[in-house]
C-alpha positions in Angstrom: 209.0 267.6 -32.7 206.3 265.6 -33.2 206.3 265.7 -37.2 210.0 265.4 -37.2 210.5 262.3 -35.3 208.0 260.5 -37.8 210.0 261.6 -40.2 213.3 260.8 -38.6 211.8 257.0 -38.3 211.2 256.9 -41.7 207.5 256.2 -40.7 204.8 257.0 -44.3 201.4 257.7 -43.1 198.3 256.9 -45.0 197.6 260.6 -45.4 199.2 264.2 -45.3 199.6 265.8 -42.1 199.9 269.8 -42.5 201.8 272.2 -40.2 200.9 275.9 -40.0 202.4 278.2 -38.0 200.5 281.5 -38.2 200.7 284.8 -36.9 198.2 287.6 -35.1 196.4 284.5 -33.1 196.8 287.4 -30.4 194.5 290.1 -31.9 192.9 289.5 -35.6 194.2 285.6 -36.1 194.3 286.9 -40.0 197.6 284.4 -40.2 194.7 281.3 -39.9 191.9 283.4 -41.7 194.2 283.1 -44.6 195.7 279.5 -44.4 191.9 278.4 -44.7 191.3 280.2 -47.4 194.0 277.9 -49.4 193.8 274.9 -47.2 191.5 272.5 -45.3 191.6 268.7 -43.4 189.9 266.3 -42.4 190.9 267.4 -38.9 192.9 269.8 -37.0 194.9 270.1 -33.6 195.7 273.4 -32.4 198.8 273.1 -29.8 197.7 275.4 -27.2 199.4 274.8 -23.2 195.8 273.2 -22.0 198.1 271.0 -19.6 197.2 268.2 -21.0 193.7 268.4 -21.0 191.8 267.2 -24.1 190.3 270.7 -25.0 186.4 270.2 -26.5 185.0 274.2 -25.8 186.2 277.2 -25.3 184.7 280.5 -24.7 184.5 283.3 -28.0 184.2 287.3 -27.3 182.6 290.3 -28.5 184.3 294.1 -28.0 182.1 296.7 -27.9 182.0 300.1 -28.8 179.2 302.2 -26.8 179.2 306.2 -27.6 177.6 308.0 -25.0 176.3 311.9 -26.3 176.1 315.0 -23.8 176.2 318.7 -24.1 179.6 320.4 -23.8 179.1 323.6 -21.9 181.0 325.8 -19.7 180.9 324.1 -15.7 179.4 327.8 -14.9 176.1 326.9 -16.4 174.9 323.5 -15.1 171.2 323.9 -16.1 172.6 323.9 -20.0 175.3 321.2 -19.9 175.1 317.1 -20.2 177.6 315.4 -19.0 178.2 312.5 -20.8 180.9 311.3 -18.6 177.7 311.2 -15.6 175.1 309.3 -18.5 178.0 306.4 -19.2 178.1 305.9 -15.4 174.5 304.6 -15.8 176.1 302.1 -18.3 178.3 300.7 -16.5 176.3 300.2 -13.6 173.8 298.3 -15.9 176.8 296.4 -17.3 178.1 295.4 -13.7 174.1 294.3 -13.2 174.1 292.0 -16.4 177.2 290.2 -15.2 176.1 289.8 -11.9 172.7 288.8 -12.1 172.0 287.7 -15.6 174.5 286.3 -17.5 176.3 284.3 -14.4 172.9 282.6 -14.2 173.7 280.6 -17.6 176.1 277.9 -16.8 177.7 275.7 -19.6 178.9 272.6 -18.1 182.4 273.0 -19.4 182.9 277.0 -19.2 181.0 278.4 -17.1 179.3 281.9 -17.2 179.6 284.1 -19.7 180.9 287.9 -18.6 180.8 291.2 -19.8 183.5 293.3 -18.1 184.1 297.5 -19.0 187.5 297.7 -20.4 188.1 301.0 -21.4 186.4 304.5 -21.3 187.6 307.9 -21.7 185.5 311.3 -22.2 186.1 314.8 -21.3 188.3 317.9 -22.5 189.0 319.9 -19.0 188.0 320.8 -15.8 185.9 323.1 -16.4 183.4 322.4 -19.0 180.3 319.5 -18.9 182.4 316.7 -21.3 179.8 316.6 -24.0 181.3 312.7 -25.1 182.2 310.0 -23.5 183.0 306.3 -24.8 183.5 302.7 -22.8 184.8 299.6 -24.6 182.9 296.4 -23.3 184.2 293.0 -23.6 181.9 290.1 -23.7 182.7 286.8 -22.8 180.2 284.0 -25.0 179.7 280.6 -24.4 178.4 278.5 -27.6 175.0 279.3 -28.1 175.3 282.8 -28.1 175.8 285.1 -31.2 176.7 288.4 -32.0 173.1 289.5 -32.4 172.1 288.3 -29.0 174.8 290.4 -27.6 174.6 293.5 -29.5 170.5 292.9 -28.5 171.5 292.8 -25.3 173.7 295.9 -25.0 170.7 297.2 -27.1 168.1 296.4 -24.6 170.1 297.7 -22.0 170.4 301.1 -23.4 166.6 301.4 -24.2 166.3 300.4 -20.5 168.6 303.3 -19.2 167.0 305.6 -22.4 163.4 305.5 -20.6 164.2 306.4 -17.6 166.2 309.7 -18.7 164.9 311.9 -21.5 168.3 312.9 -21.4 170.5 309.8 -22.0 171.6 309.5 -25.6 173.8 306.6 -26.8 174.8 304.4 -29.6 176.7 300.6 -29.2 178.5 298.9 -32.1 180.0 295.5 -31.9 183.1 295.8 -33.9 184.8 292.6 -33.0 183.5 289.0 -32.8 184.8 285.8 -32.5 182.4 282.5 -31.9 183.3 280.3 -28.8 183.5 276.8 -30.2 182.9 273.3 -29.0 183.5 270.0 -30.7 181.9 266.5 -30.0 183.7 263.9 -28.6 182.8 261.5 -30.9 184.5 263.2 -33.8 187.1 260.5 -35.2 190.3 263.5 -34.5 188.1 263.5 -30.8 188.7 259.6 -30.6 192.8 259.1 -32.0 193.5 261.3 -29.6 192.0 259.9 -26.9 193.1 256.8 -27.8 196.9 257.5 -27.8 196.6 259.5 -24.7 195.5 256.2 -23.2 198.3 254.2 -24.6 201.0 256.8 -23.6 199.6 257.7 -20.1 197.7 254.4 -18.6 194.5 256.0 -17.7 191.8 258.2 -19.5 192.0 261.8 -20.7 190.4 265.2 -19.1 188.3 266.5 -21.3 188.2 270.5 -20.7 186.5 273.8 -21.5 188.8 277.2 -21.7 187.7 280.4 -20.8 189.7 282.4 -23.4 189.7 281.9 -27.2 191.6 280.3 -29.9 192.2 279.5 -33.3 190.6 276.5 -33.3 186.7 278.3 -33.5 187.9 279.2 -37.2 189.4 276.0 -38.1 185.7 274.8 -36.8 184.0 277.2 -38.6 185.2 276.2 -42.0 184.3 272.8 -41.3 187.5 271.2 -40.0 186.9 268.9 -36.8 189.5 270.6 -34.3 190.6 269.7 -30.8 193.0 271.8 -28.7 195.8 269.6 -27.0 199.5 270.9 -25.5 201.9 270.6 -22.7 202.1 272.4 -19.1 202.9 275.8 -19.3 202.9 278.9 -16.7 203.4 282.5 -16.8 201.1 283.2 -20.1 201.4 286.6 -21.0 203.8 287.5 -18.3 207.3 288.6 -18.7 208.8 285.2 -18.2 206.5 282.2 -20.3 207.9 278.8 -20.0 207.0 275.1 -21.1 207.4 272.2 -18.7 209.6 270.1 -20.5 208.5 266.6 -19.3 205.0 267.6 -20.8 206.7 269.1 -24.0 207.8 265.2 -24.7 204.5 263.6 -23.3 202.8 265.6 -25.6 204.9 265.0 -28.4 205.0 261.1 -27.8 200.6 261.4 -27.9 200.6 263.6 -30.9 202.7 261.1 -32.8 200.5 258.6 -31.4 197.7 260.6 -32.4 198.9 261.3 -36.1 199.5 257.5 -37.2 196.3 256.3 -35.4 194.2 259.0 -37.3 196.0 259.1 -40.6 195.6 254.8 -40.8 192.4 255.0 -40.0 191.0 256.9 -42.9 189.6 254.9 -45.6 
């Protein structure tokens, strides 16, 4: 809406303003992984619903494999069976203890805590035998200065922990997704247009916001393209009924078109 009305008004900017609509932001973002390998800027807006909050940070994640190793017997012979499904329960207990009193003892100004949370876990054949395998899925919540190999230490440590208080514990962890959490300065020139039109639509000065979950924008970042997050008012993400207010729809296109011919002018 934005783009078009500029271009309805027959308004030229001193610069190219790009448009990308990609897909997978959901799981693997592999539509934005491969705009950036053909494209860059000298800035970048990503139009999640932040409510019209001038997003600066957001939180990344890590998902985590952990295998945990028993002995599958028959549930007739107990002194010869592991049961795996037993050994992850000392996992997630750990797990539940890293939340709780470790990582929600790091607070980021903007988001908060990070977390660590079990998602999944299955193990087992049948009733009657000692499952000799069991596996949890982790997710892992990580605020800017953390990085995949503090967390995959940490999950490390934690098992070494468990490991040396039972000869019997065996288990393996593998981070086999990660994403970086991302924060931008606000003194980034993308940072200041927009605060700037927001000021001149609006009549009083922008929120400047963290998010817990995580977007695009950390890859735009990463290759090197300042990035903001900015959008309307929206409920029901994820639910069976999504919706936009439409009042905020047309604020926030009136303060990215704002936002466009302040930046775009300004570069030299």
């Amino acid at each position: 809406m934005a783009v078009q009305s500029l271009i309805e008004a027959g308004k030229r900017l001193r610069g190219d303003v790009l448009l990308t609509f990609v897909a997978d932001e959901e799981y693997g973002s592999i539509g934005t992984e491969s705009v950036l390998k053909s494209y860059s800027a000298d800035a970048a807006i990503v139009c999640e619903p932040t409510g019209l909050d001038i997003v600066i940070a957001h939180k990344g994640f890590a998902w985590i494999d952990v295998e945990v190793f028993g002995r599958a017997v028959h549930g007739s012979l107990p002194g010869e069976g592991i049961d795996a499904i037993a050994k992850a329960g000392k996992i997630l207990v750990e797990v539940e203890r890293l939340g709780e009193e470790i990582l929600s003892q790091k607070i980021h100004p903007l988001l908060g805590s990070p977390s660590i949370h079990a998602s999944l876990i299955q193990g087992g054949s049948d009733l009657s035998t000692y499952p000799g395998y069991c596996k949890i899925q982790l997710e892992r919540r990580n605020l800017p200065d953390e990085d995949m190999l503090t967390i995959s230490e940490e999950i490390q440590n934690l098992l070494s922990k468990i490991g040396s208080q039972d000869s019997k514990f065996k288990a393996q962890s593998d981070v086999f997704s990660y994403r970086s959490a991302f924060e931008v300065s606000r003194e980034q020139p993308i940072i200041q247009s927009l605060s700037r039109s927001y000021i001149s639509n609006r009549g009083e000065q922008p929120q400047f916001a963290g998010q817990s979950f995580w977007m695009d924008s950390a890859l735009l970042a990463e290759a090197g393209i300042p990035t903001v997050a900015f959008g309307p008012t929206g409920e029901g993400f994820h639910a069976a009924i999504e919706c936009v207010d439409f009042n905020s729809m047309i604020t926030t296109t009136e303060i990215l078109i704002e936002t466009m011919t302040d930046f775009c002018n300004s570069k030299k």
